[in-house]
N, C-alpha and C positions, 0 to 999 in steps of 0.2 A: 524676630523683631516684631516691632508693634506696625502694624498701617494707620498711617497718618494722613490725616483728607491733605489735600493738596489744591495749591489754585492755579488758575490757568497756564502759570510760568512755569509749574511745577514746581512749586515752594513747597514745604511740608506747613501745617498751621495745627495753633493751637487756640482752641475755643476762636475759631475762624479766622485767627490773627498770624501771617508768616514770621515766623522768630531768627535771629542769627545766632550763628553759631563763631565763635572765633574766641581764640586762646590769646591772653593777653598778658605781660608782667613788666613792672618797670623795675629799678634801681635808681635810688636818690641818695649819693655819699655828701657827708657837708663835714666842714673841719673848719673850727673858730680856733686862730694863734689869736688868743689877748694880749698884746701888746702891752698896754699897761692902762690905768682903770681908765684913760679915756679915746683908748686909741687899739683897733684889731683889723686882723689880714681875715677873710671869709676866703672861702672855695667850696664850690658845688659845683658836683658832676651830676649830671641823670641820662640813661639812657632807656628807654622801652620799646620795645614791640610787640606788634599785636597782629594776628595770623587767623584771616575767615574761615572760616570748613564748613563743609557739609552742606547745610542749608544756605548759607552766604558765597556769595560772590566776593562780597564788599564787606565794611565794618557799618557800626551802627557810625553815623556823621558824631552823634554823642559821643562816642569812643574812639576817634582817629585821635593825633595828633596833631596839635597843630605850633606853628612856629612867628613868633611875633606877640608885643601886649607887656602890659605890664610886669607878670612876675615870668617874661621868659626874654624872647632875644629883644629888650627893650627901644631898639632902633627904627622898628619894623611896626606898623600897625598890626593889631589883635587879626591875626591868621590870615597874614599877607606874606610871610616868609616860606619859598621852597612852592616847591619840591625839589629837591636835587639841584641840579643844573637850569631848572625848566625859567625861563624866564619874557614875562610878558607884561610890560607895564599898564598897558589895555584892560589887566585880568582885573577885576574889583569883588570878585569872587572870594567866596572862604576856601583856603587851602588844606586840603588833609591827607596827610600819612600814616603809614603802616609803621615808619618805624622815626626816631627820635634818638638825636644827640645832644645836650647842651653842655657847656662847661662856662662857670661865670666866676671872677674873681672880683671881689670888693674891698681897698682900703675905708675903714671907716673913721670917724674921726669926730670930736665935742668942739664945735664950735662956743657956745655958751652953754649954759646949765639944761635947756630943756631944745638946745637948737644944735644937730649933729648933721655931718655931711659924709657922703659915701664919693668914692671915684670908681667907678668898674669899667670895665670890659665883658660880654657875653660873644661866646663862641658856640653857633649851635645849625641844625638844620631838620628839616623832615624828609624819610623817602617812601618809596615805594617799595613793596619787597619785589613784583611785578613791574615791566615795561605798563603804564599807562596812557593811552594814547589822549588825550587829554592831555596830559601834561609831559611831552617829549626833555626827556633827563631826567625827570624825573625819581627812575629807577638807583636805588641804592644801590653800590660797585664797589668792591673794598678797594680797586686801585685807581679809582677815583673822589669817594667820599671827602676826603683831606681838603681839596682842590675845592668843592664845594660848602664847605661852614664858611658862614655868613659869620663876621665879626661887628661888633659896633664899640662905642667909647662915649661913657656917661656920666655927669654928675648927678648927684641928688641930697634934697632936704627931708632931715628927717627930724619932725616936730614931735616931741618925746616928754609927754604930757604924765607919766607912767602907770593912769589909766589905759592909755590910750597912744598911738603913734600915727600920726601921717604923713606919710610919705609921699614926695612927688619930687621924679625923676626926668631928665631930660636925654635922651643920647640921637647919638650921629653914627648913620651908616657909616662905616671905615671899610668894610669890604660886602659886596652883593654879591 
């Protein structure tokens, strides 16, 4: 093997910079029933994980997972959802995980010629593949996970310009 300078924590570095090392892959399935030309059923599932080695502990904060925000569990502010079970209303912290479930269903529907509305539901969470102590529950459990997905229930307007769409959605925690 090659020797690699190292810094004080014992990190290996590159042009004096410590690097991580961690294996990552997601899966994103989506399925559009078109209903008829102004009306269809959506589904999306994703799940990923991502696993540090060697030179990491941890993942890069860039690369975790995180659960809440607009295109994920809509209910939740941008990476206030999870970990696991872990639950602290105090935290105002960004949250992140190793690993990532979501599953989102959306009716959608033409309200007028460039004015359309969606109704969904998102079902998802983040974990740890590790006890965290940080965040106690955190850790992902297959005979627990189930018990832990956070659900919400939402409408939203979709302004459908066909340059261009925007989109603004509203939803409500229905399970934490």
């Amino acid at each position: 093997g090659i020797d690699a300078p190292t810094d004080s924590l014992g990190n290996s570095l590159i042009f004096g910079v410590p690097f991580a090392q961690y294996f990552k892959v997601d899966a994103d399935f989506r399925y559009y029933n078109i209903i008829s030309k102004n009306t269809s059923f959506v589904v999306r599932f994703f799940a990923g994980v991502a696993v540090p080695y060697g030179n990491a502990s941890s993942l890069p904060i860039e690369k975790g997972y995180y659960g809440g925000g607009a295109n994920g569990m809509r209910g939740w502010p941008y990476r206030r959802l999870g970990p696991g079970a872990y639950s602290n209303p105090n935290d105002n912290y960004d949250r992140m995980g190793e690993i990532q479930g979501e599953f989102n269903m959306e009716y959608r529907f033409t309200v007028y010629k460039w004015l359309k509305m969606a109704l969904f539901t998102d079902f998802g969470n983040i974990w740890f593949i590790h006890e965290n102590e940080t965040y106690p529950g955190g850790q992902f459990k297959w005979d627990s996970f189930i018990s832990e997905l956070a659900m919400d229930l939402g409408v939203g307007l979709r302004f459908d310009f066909n340059f261009f769409v925007l989109r603004l959605d509203g939803a409500v925690q229905a399970r934490d």
